[in-house]
N, C-alpha and C positions, 0 to 999 in steps of 0.2 A: 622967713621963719625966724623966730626970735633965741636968742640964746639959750641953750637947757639951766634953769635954774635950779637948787640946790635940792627943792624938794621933786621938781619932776623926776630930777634922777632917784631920789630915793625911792618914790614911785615907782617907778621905771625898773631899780634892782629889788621893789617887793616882790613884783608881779614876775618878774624872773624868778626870784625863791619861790612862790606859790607854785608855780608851773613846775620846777626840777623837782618840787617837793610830791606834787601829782605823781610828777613821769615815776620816781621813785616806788610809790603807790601800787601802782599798776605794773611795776614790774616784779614790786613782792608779789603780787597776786597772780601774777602767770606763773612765778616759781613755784608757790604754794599749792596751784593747783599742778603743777607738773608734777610735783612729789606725792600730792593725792594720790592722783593718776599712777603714777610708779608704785607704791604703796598697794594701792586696789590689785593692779597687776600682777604683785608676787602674792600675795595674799593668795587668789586666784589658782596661778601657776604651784604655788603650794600646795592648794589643796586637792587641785587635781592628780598631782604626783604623789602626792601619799595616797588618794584613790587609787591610782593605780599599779603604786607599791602593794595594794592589799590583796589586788588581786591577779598580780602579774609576778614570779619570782625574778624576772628581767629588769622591772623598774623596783621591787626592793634591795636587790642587789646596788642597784645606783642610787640609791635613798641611803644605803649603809656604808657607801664610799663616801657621797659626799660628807655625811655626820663624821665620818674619823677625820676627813681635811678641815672641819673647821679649827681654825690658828688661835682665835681670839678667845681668852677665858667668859668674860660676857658673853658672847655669842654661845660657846658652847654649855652654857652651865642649862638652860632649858630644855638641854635632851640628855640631862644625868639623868637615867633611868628611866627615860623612853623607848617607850617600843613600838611599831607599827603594830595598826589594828591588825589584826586576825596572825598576829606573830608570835603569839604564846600558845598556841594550837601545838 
């Protein structure tokens, strides 16, 4: 075999960056879809617990614990003066 000369090796460390640049790729997009996925799930998980905040006093009672623990001012500002459906009855 002949010595590596100057451009094989650069050859050689493209198709290295092309490849780490791939694996990269592909690992955004298993995040990406992980966080979809996580996303879709509380969405979901949300909307069932306020369902049956409305019509369970057991799961509105824990729908109105967890709202006084949220810490974070962003987080909290979307339920200034929300109220579960069928809670002004």
């Amino acid at each position: 075999m002949a010595a590596p000369t100057r451009d094989s090796i650069e050859q050689a460390q493209k198709r290295v960056d092309q490849a780490k640049a791939r694996l990269a790729a592909l690992n955004a997009r298993v995040a990406a879809e992980g966080r979809r996925l996580d996303t879709r799930r509380k969405i979901i998980l949300g909307g069932l617990l306020i369902d049956a905040a409305a019509k369970d006093k057991r799961f509105a009672g824990i729908v109105s614990e967890l709202t006084h623990r949220i810490s974070r001012d962003q987080d909290r500002k979307p339920f200034e003066g929300w109220t579960l459906p069928g809670e002004d009855r």
